[in-house]
N, CA, C and O atoms as a GROMACS GRO file, in nm:
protein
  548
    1UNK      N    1   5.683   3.074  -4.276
    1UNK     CA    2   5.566   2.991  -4.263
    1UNK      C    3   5.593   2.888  -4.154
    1UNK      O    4   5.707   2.842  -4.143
    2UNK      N    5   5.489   2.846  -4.067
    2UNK     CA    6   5.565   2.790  -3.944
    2UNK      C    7   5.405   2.675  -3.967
    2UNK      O    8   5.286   2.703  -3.959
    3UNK      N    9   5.466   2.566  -3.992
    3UNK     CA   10   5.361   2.450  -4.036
    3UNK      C   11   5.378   2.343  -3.903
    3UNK      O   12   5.490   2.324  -3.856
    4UNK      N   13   5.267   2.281  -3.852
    4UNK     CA   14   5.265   2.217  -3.796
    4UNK      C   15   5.328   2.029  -3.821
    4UNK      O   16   5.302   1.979  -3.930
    5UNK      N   17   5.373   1.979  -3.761
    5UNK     CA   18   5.329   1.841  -3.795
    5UNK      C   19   5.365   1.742  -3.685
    5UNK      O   20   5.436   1.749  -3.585
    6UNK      N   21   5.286   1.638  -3.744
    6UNK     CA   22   5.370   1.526  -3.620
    6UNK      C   23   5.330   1.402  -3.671
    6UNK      O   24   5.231   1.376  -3.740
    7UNK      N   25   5.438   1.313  -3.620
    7UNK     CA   26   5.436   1.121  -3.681
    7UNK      C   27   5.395   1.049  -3.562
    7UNK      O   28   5.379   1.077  -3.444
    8UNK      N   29   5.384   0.946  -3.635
    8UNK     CA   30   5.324   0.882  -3.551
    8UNK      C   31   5.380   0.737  -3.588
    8UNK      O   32   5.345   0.706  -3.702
    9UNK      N   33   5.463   0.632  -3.520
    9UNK     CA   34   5.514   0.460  -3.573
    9UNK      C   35   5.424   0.363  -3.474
    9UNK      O   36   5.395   0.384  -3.356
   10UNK      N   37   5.401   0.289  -3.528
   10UNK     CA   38   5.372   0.168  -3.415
   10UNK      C   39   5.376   0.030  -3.517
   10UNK      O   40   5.300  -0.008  -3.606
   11UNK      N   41   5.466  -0.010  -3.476
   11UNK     CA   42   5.510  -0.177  -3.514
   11UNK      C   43   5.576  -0.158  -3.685
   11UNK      O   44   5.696  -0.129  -3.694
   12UNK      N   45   5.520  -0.169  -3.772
   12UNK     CA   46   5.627  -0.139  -3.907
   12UNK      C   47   5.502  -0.020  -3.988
   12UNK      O   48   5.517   0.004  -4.108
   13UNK      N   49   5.368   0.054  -3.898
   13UNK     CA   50   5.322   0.125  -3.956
   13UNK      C   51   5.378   0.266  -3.923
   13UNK      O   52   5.471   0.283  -3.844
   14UNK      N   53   5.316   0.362  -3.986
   14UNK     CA   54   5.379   0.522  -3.987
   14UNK      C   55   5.260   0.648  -4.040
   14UNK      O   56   5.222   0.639  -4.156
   15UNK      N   57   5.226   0.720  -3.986
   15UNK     CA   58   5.159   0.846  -4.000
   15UNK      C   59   5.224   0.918  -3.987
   15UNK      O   60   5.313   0.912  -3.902
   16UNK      N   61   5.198   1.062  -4.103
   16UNK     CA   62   5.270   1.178  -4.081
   16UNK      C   63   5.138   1.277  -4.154
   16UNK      O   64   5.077   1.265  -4.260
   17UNK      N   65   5.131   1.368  -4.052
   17UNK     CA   66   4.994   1.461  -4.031
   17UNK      C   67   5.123   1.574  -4.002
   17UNK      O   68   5.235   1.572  -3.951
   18UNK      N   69   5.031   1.674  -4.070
   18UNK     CA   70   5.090   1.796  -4.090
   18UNK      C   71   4.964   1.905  -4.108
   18UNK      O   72   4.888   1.885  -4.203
   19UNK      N   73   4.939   2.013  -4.024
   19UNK     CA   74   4.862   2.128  -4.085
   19UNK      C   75   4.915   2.277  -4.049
   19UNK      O   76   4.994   2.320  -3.965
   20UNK      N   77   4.820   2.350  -4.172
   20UNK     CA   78   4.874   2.517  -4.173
   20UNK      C   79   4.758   2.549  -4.196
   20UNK      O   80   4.686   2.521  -4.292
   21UNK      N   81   4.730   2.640  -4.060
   21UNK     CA   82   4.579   2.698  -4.044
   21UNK      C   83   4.467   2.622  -4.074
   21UNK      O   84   4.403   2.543  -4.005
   22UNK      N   85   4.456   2.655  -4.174
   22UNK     CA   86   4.318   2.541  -4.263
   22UNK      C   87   4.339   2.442  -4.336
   22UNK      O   88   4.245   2.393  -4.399
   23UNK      N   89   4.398   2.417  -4.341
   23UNK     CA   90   4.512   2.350  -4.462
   23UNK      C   91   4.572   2.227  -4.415
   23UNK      O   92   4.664   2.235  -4.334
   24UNK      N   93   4.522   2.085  -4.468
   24UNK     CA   94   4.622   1.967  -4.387
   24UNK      C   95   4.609   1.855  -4.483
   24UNK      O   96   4.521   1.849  -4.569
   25UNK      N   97   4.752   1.716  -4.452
   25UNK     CA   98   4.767   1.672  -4.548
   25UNK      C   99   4.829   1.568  -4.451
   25UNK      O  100   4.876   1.610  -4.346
   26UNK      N  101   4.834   1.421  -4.482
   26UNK     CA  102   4.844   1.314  -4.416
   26UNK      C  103   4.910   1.228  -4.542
   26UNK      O  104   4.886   1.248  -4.661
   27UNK      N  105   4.998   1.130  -4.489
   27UNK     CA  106   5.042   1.027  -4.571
   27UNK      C  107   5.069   0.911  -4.428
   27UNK      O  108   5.088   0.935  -4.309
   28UNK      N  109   5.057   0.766  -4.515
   28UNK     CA  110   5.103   0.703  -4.404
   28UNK      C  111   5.087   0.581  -4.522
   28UNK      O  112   5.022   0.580  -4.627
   29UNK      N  113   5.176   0.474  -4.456
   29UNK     CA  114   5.193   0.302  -4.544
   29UNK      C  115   5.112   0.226  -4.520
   29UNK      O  116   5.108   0.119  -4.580
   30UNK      N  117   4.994   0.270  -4.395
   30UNK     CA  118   4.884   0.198  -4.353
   30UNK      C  119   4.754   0.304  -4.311
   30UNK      O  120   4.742   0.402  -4.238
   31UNK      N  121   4.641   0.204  -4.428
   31UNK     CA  122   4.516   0.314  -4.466
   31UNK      C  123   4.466   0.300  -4.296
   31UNK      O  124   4.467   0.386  -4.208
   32UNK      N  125   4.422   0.150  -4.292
   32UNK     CA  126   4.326   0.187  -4.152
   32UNK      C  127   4.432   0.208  -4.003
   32UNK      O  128   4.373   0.206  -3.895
   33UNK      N  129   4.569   0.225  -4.003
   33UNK     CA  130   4.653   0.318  -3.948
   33UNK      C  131   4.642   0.494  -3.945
   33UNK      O  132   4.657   0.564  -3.845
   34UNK      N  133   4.619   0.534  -4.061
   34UNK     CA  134   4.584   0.626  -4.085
   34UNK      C  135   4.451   0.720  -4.042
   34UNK      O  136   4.435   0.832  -3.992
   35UNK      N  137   4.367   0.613  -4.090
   35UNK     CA  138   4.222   0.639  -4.079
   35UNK      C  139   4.187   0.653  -3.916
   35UNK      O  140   4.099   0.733  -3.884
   36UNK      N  141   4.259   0.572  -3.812
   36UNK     CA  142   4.239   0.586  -3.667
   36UNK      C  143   4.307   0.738  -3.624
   36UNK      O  144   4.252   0.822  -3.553
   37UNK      N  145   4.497   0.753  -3.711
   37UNK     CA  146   4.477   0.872  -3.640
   37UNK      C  147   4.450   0.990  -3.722
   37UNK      O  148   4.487   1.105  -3.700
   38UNK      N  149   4.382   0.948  -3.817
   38UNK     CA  150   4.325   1.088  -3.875
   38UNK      C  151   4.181   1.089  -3.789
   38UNK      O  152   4.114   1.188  -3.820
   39UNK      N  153   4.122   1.010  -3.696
   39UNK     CA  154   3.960   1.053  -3.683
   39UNK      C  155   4.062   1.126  -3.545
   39UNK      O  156   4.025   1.241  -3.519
   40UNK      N  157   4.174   1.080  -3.462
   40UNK     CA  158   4.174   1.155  -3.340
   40UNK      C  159   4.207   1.291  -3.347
   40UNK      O  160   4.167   1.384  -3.276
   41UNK      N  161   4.314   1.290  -3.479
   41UNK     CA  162   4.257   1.462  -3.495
   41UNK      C  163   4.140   1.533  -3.521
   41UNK      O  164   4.124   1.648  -3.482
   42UNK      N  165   4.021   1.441  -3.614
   42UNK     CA  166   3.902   1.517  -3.623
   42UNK      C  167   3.843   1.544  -3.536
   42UNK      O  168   3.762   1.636  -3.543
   43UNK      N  169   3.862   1.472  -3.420
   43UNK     CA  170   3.779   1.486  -3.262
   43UNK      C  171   3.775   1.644  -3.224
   43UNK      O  172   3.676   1.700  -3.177
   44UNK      N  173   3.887   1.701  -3.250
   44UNK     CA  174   3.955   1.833  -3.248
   44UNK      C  175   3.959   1.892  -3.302
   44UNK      O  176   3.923   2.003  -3.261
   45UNK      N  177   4.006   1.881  -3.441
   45UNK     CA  178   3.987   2.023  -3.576
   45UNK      C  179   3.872   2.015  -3.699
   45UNK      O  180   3.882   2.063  -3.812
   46UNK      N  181   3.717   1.908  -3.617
   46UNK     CA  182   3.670   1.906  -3.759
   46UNK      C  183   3.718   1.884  -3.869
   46UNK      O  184   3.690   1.979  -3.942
   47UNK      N  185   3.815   1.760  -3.956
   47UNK     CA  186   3.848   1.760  -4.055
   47UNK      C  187   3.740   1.769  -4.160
   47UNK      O  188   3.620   1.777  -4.135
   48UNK      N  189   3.796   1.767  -4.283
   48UNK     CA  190   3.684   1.761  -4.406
   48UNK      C  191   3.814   1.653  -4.507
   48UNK      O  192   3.923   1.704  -4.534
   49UNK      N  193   3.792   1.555  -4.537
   49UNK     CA  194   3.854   1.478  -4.631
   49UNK      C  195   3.824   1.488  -4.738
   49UNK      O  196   3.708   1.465  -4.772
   50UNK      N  197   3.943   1.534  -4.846
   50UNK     CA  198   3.910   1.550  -4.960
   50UNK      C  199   3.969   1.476  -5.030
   50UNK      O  200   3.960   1.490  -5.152
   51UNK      N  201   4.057   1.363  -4.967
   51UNK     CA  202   4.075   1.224  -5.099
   51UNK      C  203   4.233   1.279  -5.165
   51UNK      O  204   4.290   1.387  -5.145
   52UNK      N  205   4.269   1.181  -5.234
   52UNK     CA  206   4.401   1.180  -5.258
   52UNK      C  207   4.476   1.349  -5.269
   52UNK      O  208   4.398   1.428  -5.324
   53UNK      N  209   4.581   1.398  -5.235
   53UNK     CA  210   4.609   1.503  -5.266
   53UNK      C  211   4.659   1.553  -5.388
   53UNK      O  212   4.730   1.471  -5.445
   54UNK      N  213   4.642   1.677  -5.454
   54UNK     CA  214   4.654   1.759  -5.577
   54UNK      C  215   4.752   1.852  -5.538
   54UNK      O  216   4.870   1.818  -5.545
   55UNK      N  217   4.719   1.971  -5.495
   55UNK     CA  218   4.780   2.063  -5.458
   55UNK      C  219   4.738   2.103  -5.271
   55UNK      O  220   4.626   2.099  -5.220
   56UNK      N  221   4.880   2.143  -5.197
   56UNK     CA  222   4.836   2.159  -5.098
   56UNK      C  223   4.991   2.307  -5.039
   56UNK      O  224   5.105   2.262  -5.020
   57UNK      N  225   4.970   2.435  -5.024
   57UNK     CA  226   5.005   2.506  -5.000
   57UNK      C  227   5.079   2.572  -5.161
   57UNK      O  228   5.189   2.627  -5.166
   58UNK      N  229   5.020   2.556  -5.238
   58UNK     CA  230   5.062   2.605  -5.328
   58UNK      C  231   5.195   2.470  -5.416
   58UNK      O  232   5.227   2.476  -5.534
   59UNK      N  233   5.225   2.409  -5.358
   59UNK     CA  234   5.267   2.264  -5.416
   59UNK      C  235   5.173   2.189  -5.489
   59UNK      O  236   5.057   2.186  -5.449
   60UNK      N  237   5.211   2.117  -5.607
   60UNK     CA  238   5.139   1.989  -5.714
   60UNK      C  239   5.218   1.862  -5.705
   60UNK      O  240   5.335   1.824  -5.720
   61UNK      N  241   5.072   1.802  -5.667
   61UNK     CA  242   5.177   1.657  -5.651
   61UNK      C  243   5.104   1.551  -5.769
   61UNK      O  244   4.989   1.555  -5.813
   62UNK      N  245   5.210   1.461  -5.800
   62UNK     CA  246   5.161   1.398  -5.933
   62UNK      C  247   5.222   1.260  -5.836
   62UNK      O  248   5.337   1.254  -5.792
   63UNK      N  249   5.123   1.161  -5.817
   63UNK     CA  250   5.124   1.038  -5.770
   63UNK      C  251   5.119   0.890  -5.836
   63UNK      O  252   5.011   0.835  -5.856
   64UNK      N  253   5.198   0.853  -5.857
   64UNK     CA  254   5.189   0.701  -5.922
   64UNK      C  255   5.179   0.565  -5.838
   64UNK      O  256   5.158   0.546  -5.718
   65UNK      N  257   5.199   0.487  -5.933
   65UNK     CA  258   5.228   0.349  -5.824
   65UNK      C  259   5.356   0.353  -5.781
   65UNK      O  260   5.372   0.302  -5.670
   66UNK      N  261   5.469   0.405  -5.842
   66UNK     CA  262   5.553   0.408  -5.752
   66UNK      C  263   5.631   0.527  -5.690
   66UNK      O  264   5.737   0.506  -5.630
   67UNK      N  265   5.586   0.633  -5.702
   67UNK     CA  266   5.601   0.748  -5.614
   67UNK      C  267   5.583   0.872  -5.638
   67UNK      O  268   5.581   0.901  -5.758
   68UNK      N  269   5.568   0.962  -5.559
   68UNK     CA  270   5.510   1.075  -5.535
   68UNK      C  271   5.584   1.190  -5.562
   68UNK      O  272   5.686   1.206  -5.495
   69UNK      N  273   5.540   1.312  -5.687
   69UNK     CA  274   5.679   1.383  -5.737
   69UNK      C  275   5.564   1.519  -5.707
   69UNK      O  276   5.458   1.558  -5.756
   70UNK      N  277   5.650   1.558  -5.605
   70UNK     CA  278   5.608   1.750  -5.578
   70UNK      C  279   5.673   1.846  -5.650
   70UNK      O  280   5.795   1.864  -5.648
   71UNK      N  281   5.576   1.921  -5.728
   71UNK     CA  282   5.652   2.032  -5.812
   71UNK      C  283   5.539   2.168  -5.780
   71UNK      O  284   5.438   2.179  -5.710
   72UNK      N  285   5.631   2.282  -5.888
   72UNK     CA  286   5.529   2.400  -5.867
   72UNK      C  287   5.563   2.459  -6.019
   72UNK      O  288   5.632   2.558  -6.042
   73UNK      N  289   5.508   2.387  -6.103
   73UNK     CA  290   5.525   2.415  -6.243
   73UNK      C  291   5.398   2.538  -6.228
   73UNK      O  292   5.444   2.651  -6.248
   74UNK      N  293   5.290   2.537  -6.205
   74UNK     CA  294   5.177   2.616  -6.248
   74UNK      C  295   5.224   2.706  -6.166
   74UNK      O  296   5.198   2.775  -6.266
   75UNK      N  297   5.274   2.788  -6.076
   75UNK     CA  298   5.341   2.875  -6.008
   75UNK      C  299   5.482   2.923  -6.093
   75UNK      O  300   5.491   3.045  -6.086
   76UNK      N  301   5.554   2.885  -6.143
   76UNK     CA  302   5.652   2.910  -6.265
   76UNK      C  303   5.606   2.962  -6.393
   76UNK      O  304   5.637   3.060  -6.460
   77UNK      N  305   5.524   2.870  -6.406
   77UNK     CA  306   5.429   2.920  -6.566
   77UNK      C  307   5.404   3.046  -6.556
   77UNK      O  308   5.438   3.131  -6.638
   78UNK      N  309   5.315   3.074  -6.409
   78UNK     CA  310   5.262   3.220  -6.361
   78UNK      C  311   5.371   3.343  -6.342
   78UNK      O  312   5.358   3.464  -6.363
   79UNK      N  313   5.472   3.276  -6.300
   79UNK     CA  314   5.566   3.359  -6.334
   79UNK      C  315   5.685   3.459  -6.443
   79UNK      O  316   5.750   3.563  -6.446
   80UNK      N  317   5.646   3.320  -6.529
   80UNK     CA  318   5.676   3.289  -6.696
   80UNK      C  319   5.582   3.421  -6.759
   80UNK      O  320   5.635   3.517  -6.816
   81UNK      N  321   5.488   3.413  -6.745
   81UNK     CA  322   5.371   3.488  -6.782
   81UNK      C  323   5.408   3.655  -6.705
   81UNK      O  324   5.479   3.745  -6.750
   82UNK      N  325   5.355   3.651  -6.618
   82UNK     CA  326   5.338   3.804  -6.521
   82UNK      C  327   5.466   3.849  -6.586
   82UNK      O  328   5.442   3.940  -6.664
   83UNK      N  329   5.632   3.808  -6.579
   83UNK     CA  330   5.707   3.928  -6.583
   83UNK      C  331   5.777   3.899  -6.747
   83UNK      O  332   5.882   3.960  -6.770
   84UNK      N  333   5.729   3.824  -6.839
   84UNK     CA  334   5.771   3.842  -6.936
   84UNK      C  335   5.846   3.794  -6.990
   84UNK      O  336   5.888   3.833  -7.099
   85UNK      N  337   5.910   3.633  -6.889
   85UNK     CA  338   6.062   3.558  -6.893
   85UNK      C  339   5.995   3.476  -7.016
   85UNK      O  340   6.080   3.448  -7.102
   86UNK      N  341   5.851   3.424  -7.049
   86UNK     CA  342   5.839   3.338  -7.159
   86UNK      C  343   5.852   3.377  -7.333
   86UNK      O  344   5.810   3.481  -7.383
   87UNK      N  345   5.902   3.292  -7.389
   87UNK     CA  346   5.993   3.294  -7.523
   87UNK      C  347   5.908   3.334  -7.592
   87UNK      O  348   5.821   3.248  -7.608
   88UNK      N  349   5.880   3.474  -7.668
   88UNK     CA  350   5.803   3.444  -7.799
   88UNK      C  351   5.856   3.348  -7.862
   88UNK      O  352   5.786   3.270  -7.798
   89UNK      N  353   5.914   3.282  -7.927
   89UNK     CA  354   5.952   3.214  -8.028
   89UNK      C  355   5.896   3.039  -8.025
   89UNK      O  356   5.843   2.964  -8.106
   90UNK      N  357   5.942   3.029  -7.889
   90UNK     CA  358   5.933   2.912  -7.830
   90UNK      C  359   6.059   2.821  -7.897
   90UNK      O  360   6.025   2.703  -7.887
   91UNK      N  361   6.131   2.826  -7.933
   91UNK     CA  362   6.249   2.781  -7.988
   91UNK      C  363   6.341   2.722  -7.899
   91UNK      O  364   6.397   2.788  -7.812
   92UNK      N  365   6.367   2.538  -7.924
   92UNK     CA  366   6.491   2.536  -7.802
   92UNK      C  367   6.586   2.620  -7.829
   92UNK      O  368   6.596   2.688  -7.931
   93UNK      N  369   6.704   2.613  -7.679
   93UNK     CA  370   6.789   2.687  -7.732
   93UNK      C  371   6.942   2.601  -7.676
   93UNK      O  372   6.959   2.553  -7.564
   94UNK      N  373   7.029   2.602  -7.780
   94UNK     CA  374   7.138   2.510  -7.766
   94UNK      C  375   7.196   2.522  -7.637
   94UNK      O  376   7.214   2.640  -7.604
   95UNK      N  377   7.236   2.417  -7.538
   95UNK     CA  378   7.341   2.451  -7.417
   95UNK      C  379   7.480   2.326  -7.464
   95UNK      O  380   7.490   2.220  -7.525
   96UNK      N  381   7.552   2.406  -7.404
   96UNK     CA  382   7.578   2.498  -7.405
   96UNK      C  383   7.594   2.620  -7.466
   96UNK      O  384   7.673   2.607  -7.560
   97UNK      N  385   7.559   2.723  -7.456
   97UNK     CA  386   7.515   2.864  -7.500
   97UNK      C  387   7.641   2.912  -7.574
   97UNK      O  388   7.750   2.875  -7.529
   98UNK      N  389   7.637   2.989  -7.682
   98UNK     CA  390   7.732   3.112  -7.707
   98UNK      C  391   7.876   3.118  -7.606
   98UNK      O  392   7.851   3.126  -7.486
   99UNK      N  393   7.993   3.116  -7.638
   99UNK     CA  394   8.053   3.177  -7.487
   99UNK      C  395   8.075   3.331  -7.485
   99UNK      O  396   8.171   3.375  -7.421
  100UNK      N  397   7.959   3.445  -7.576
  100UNK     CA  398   7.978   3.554  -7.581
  100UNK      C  399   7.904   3.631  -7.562
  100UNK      O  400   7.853   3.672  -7.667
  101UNK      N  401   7.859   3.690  -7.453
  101UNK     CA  402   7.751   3.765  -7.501
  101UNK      C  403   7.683   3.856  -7.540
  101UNK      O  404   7.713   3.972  -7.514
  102UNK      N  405   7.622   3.837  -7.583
  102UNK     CA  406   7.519   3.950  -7.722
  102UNK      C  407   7.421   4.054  -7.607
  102UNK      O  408   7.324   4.020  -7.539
  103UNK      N  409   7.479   4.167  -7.616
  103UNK     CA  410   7.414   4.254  -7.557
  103UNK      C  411   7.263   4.339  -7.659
  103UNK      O  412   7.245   4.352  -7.781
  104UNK      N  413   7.178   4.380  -7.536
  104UNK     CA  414   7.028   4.407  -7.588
  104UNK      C  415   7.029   4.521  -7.597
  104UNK      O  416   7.119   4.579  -7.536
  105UNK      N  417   6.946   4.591  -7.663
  105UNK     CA  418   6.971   4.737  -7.641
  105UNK      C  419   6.844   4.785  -7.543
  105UNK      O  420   6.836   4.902  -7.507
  106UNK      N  421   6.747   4.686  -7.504
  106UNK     CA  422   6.675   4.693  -7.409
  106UNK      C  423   6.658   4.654  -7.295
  106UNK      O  424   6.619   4.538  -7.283
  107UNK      N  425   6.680   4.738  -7.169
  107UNK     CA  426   6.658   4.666  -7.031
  107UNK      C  427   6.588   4.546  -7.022
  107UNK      O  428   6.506   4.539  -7.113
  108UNK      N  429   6.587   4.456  -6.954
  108UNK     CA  430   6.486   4.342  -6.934
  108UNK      C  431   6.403   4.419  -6.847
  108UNK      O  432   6.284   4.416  -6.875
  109UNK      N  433   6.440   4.489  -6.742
  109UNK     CA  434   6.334   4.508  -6.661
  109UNK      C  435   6.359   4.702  -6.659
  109UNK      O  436   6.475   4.720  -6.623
  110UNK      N  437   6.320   4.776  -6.674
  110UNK     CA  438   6.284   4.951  -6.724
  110UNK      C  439   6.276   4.948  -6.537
  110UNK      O  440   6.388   4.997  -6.521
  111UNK      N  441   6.228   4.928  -6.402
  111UNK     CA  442   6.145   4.955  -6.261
  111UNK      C  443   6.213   4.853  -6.180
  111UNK      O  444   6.177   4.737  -6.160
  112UNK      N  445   6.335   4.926  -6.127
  112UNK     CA  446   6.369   4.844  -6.034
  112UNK      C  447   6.303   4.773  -5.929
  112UNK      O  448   6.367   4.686  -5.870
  113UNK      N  449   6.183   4.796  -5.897
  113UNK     CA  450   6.062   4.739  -5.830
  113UNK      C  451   6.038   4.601  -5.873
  113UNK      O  452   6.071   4.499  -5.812
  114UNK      N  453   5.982   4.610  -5.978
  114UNK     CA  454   5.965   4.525  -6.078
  114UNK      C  455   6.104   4.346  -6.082
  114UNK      O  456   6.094   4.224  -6.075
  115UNK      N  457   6.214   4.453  -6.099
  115UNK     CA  458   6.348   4.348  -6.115
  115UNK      C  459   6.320   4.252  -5.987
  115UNK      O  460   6.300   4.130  -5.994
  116UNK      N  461   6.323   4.344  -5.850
  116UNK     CA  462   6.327   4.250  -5.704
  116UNK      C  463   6.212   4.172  -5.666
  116UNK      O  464   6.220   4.086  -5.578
  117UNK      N  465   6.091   4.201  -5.735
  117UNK     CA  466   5.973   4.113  -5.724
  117UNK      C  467   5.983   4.012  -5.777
  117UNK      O  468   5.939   3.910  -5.726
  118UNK      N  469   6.052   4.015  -5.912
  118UNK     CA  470   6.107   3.894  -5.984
  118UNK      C  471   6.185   3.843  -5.899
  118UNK      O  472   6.132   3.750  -5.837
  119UNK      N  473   6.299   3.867  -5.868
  119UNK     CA  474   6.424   3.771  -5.793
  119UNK      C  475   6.325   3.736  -5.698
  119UNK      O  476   6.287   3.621  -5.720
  120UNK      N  477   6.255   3.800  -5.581
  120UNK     CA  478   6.185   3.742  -5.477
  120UNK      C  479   6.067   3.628  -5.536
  120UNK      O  480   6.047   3.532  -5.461
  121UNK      N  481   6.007   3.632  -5.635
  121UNK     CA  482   5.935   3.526  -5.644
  121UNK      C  483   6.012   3.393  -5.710
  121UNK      O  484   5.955   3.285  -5.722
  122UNK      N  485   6.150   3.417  -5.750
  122UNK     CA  486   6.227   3.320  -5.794
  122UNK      C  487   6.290   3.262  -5.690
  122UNK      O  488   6.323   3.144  -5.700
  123UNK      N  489   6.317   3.333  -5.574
  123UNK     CA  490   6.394   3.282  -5.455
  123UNK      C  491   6.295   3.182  -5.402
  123UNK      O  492   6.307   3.062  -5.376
  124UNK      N  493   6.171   3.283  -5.391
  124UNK     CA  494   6.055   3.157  -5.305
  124UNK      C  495   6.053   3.007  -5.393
  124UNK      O  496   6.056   2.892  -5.348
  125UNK      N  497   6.048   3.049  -5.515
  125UNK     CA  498   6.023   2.880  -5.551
  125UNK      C  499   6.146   2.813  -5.581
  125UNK      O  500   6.153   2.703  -5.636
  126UNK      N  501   6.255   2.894  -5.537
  126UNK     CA  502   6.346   2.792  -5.524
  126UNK      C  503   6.394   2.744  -5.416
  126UNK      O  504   6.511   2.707  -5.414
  127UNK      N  505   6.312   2.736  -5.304
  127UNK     CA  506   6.369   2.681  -5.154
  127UNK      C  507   6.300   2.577  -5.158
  127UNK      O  508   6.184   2.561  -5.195
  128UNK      N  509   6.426   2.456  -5.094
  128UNK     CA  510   6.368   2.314  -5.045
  128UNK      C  511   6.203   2.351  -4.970
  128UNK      O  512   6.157   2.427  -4.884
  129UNK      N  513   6.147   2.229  -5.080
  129UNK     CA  514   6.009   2.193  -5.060
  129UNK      C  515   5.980   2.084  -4.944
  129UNK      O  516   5.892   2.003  -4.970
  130UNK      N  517   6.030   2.075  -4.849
  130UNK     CA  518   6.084   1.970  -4.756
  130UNK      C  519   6.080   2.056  -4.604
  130UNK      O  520   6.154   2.148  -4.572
  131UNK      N  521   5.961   1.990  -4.518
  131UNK     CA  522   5.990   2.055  -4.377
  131UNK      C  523   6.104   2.097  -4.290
  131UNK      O  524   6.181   2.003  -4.272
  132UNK      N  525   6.134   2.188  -4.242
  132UNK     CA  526   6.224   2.199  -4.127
  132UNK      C  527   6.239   2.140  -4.062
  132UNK      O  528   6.157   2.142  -3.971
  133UNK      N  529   6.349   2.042  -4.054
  133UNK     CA  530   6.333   1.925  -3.945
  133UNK      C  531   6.384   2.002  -3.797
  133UNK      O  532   6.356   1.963  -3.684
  134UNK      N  533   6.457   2.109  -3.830
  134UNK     CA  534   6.484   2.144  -3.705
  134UNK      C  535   6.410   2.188  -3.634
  134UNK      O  536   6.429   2.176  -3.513
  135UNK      N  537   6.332   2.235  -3.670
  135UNK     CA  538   6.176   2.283  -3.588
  135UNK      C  539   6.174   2.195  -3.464
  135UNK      O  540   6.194   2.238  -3.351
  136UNK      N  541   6.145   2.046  -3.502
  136UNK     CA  542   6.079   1.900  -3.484
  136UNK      C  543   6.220   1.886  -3.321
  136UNK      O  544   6.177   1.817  -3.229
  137UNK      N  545   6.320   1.928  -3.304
  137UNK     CA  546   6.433   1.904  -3.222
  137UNK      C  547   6.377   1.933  -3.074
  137UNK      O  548   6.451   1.921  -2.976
   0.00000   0.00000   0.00000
């Protein structure tokens, strides 16, 4: 995924504008800082403002007064779900675990297809949620 972005400082303010295709998302420590260079991008990409951010590339962001926590729980859940990793029981379960383990007499996964779609959608949501700064060099 090759995302755009760029900052912007002047005196102790800061913009950081970022977009992917259709898709864009702005933060900055100063609103009417912001608001100037968010209209010079609209001059150019037609923005549409849709007000504090929720979700933006498949990321959830939960915002407080004192800071901003990005997760992808509803993307996990979905995953939880589709291949079958969620608990019937729902039961915690002690850690540290057994140090033995109790073999199944059933494959977890019967379609090796199946197994690598899992690892691949586990790999994706486990990579830093955090731009490439090297891009930016």
């Amino acid at each position: 995924m090759y995302l755009d972005w760029w900052t912007k400082m002047k005196s102790l303010s800061f913009a950081i504008i970022t977009l992917y295709v259709d898709d864009g998302l702005a933060a900055s420590n100063n609103p009417a800082f912001l608001d100037s260079e968010i209209s010079a991008f609209d001059a150019v990409y037609k923005l549409k403002r849709l007000g504090p951010v929720k979700t933006f590339l498949g990321l959830e962001f939960l915002r407080t007064k004192d800071f901003i926590f990005v997760h992808q729980s509803k993307y996990i859940r979905g995953l939880l779900e589709h291949y079958t990793f969620e608990s019937k029981s729902k039961k915690p379960v002690a850690t540290p675990m057994e140090d033995r383990v109790v073999s199944s007499s059933t494959a977890p996964f019967s379609d090796i297809l199946v197994y690598q779609s899992a690892v691949g959608a586990l790999q994706y949501a486990a990579q830093p949620i955090c731009p490439d700064h090297r891009e930016t060099e």
